[in-house]
N, C-alpha and C positions, 0 to 999 in steps of 0.2 A: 756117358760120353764126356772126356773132358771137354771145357768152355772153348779151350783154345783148338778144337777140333773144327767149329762151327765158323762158315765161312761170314762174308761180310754180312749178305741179307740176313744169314741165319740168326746172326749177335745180335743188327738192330732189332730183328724181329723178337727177339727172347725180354730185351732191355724195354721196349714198346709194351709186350705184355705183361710183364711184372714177373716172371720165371727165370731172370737173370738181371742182377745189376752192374754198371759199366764199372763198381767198384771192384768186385768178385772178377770179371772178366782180364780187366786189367793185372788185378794181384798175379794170376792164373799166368797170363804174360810172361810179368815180371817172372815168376819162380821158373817157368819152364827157359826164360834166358839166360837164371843164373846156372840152371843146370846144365845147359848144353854150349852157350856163348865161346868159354874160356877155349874151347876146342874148335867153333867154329867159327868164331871172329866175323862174326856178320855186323854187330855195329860199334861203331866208333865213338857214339856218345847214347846215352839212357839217361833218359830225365826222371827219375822215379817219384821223385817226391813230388814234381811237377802235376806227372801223369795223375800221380794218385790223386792229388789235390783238385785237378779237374776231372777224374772220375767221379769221385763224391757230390761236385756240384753238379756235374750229370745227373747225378739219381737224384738228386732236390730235384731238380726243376723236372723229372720225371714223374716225383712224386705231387708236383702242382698241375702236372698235365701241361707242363712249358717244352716242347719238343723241336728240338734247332734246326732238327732234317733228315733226311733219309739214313743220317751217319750217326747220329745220336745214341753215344756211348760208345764205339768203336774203337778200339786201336788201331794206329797206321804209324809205319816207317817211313822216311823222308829220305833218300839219295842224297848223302852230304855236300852233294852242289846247290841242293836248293837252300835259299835263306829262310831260317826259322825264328824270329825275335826272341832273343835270348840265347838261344842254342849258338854254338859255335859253329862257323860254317868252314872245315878244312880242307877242304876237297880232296882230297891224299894226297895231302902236300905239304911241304916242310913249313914251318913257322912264320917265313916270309911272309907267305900267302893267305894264312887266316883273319879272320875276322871273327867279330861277333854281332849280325845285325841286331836291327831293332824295328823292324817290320818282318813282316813275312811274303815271301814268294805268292803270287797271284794263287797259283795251286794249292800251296798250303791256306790259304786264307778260305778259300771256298771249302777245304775239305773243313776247317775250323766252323766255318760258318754252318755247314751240315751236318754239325755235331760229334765230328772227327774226334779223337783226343792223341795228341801227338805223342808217343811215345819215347821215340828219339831219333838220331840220325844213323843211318846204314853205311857201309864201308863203301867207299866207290874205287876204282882206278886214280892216279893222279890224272885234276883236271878232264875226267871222265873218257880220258884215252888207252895208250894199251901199257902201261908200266901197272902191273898186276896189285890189287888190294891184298892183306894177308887173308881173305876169306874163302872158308873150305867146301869146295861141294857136300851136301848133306847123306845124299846117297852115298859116298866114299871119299871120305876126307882126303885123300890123295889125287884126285881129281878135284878144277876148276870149278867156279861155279860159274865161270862168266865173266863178261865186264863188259860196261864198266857197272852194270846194276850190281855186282856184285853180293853185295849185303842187302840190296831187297829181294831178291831170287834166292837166297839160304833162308833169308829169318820166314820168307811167306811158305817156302818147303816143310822148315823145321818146325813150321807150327805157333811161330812166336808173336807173330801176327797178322790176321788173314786179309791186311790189304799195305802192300807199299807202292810208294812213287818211283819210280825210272827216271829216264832219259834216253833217246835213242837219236846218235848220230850216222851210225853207221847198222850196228846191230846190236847195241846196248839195252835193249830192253827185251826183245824177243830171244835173244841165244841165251843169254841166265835162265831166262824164263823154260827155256827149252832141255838146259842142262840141271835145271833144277828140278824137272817133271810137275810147271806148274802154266798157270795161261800169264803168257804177255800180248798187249797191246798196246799199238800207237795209234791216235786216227789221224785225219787228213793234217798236214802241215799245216801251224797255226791256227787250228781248232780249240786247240787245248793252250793259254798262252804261258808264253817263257820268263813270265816278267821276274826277274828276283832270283833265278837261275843263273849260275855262272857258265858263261857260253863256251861253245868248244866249236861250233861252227852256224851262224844264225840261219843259213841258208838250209842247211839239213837239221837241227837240232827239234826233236820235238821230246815233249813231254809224255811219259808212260804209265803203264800202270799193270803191276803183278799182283795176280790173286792168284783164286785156286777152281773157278768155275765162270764159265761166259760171262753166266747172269751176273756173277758179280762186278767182272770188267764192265758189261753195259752201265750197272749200277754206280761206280765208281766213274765213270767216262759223260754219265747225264753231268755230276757235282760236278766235274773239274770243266766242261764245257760250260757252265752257266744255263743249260737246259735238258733238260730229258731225252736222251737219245736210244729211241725204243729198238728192239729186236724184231725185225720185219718177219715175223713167221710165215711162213711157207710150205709148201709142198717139199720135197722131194728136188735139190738143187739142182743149176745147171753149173758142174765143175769141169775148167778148164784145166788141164794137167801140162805143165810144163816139162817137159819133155829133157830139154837141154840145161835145165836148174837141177834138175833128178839124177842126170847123166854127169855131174861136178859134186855127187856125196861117195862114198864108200860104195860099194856091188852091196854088201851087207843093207844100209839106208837104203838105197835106192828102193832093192825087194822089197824092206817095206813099205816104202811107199807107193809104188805098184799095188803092194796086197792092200794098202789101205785105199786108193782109187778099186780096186775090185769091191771090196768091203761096199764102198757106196754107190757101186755100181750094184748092186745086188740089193743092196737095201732101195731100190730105187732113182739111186740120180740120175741123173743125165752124166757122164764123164767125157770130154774130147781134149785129144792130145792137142797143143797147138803149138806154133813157134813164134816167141818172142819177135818184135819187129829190126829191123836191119839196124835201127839206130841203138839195140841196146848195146852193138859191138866197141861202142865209145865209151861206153856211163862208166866203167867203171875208172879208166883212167881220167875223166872227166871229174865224177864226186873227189874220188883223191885229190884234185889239184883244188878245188873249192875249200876242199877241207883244209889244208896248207894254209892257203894264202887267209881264211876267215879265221885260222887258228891265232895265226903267225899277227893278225891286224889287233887282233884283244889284247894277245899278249905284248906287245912288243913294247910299253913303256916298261913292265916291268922283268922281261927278261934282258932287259939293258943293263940293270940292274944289278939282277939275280942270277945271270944265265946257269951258274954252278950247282946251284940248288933245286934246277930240274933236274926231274930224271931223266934218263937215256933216251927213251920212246917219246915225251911230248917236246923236251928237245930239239931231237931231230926235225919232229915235225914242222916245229917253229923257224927252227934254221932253210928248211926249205921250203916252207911261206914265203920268208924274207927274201929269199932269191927268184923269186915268180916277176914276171914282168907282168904290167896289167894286162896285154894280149892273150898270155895264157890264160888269165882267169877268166876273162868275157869270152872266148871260145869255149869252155869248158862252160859256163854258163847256159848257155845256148845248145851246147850238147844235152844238159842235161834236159832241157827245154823241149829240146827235139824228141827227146827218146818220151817223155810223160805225155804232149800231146800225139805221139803217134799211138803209145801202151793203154790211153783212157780209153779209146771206143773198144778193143780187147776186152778190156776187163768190163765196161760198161756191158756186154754182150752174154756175159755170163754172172752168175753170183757168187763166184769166186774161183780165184786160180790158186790151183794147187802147188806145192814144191815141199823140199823139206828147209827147217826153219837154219839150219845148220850139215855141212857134209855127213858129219860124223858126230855118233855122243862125246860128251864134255873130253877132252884130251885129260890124258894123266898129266901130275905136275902141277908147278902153281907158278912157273913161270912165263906161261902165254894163258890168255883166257881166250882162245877159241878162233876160230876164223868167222867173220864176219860176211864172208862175202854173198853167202844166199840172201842177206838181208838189207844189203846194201842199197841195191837196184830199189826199193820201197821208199826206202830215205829219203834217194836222189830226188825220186819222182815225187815226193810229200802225199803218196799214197798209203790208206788207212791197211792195216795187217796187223796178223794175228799168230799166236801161237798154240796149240794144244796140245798138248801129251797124248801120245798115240802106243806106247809100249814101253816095255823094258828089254834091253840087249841081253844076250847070253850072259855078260860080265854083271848084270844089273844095275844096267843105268838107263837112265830116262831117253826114249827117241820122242820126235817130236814133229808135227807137219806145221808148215807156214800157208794162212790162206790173205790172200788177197784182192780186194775190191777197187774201183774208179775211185777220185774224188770228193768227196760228199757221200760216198758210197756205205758209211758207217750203219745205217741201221740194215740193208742187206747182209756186210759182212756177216754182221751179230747174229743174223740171222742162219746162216748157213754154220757159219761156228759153233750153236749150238743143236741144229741138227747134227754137225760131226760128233759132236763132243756126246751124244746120244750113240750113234752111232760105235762108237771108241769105248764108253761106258768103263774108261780108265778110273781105277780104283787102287793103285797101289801107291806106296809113301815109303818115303827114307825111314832107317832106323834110328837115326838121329836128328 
């Protein structure tokens, strides 16, 4: 089996026992990027000689028995919003806008500190909103991969490294994740912090994380939290099914998601239909006006500026931040306030609620990445979710379920996630 097959636990575990070094793992990387990159444009920068450089010192201090963490010797992708010291931080965006820090983002620093070895930065959206990255779904280059994770949801599919970072404002880290046929998660708002991230909205913005199996999100979600955040095992779940989120995907989605509440109804769960609380009839016009006006506050010395050198999508956006009056935003605040303390004892009630993570597989094209809005409602509320690959379409692309837990609810999630993820016993992968 090639190295670059073996997901996150599986690499520490290989680099740990002496049956693989982070140097071989990396090269392995590298080569399968140069083979496949040029066509699918996942990242925007590769630091090879970095990489390799702190590979090798990997395997020293491996070979003295000096072990950094759970992540020791690992490749990982970074979502070119976050700051990497050194690395260029562009966020897809024209030349104005870049930098090159000289610290590292909170996230990256703990994965560094865990033994992480940074490989380089992954293609995002401009500014992490919807003006498309040039990065190709791997399943079919003619479809999306997503956005704005864009280039961590290809390279973690395509095999080129089995753990990247995100971001999710709206549905930036679960809809790649989903269109990519691989696991994203977010957990509870400001669990995980933003520090060194360039923001796109602070009130929704959290930080992600794409792999390709639970255990590994847990794995990866203990480092970036600052502690261990266990998988609550259990029996045989109690899933709540959203009913009217199922009823907003394609006839095609929906069926399966239907069949896959049977599926775990049959294996055991508990399953109950339920309906959303009366306040969710606001959230969504409510996050959108947040998002505006917290967009439109970051930017606005420098689209004073530059305004030409945005693109069309974050633009707009910014253009109607700028026209919000403070009324709308604190009503919208409050909206969104309303709908998460009415939606926690819901979800608190069950071990997680069901939906799909997206209406429909990845759309053809590369100039929208996806609709966002099954993942939204999660955002708003800075409740922890999840994504798994649940099938392949007729066309052969990845479908995908969204589960969801209360606040703090992260090691339940994890827990019923990977009883799904049992359950689904999804094993299929892009050709590329």
């Amino acid at each position: 089996m090639p190295f670059t097959d073996l997901g996150v636990g599986e690499a520490a575990r290989a680099i740990r026992d002496g049956t693989l070094s982070a140097t071989a793992l990396v090269e392995e990387s590298l080569a399968r990027i140069d083979a496949l990159d040029r066509a699918l444009q996942a990242w925007v920068h590769v630091d090879r000689e970095g990489a390799l450089a702190t590979a090798r010192e990997r395997d020293l201090e491996a070979r003295d028995g000096r072990w950094r963490g759970v992540l020791h010797g690992v490749p990982v992708g970074v979502k070119d919003i976050f700051h990497v010291a050194g690395h260029p931080t562009r966020a897809g965006s024209r030349p104005f806008a870049h930098s090159l820090p000289t610290a590292d983002a909170a996230s990256v620093a703990r994965l560094r500190a865990a033994g992480a070895i940074v490989l380089g930065k992954t293609h995002t959206t401009e500014f992490a909103y919807r003006d498309p990255a040039p990065t190709r779904n791997p399943w079919n280059h003619g479809h999306t991969p997503g956005g704005s994770s864009s280039g961590s949801g290809a390279a973690v599919a395509a095999r080129m490294v089995p753990l990247a970072l995100g971001t999710q404002t709206v549905g930036s880290t679960l809809r790649p994740a989903a269109y990519c046929g691989v696991v994203g998660l977010k957990a509870t708002h400001g669990l995980v912090p933003a520090d060194g991230v360039i923001p796109l909205a602070w009130s929704l913005d959290h930080v992600g994380v794409i792999c390709r199996s639970v255990a590994d999100a847990a794995l990866a979600l203990g480092v970036l939290a600052g502690r261990a955040v266990e998988r609550l095992e259990t029996g045989p779940p109690r899933i709540a099914l959203a009913g009217e989120l199922v009823d907003r995907s394609t006839p095609e989605l929906a069926l399966h998601i239907r069949d896959a509440a049977r599926r775990f109804a049959a294996a055991g769960a508990t399953v109950t239909e339920i309906r959303l609380p009366a306040e969710f009839a606001e959230l969504h016009a409510a996050g959108q006006v947040i998002l505006e006006v917290e967009a439109a506050t970051y930017h606005a010395p420098t689209f004073a500026r530059h305004e030409a050198d945005y693109g069309k999508g974050i633009a707009e956006l910014i253009r109607l931040g700028l026209a919000r009056i403070a009324t709308d935003y604190v009503s919208a605040d409050r909206a969104r306030r309303a709908f998460r303390a009415a939606v926690t004892p819901l979800l608190a009630a069950h071990d997680a609620l069901l939906s799909p993570t997206a209406p429909a597989p990845a759309p053809a094209g590369l100039g929208w990445t996806g609709d966002a809005t099954l993942c939204a409602p999660w955002s708003s509320a800075g409740t922890p979710s999840i994504s798994l690959p649940s099938g392949v379409d007729a066309a052969g692309l990845p479908l995908a379920v969204q589960l969801v837990q209360a606040p703090g609810g992260e090691a339940r999630l994890l827990g019923t996630a990977s009883w799904c993820e049992r359950v689904f016993a999804f094993a299929a992968r892009p050709g590329s």
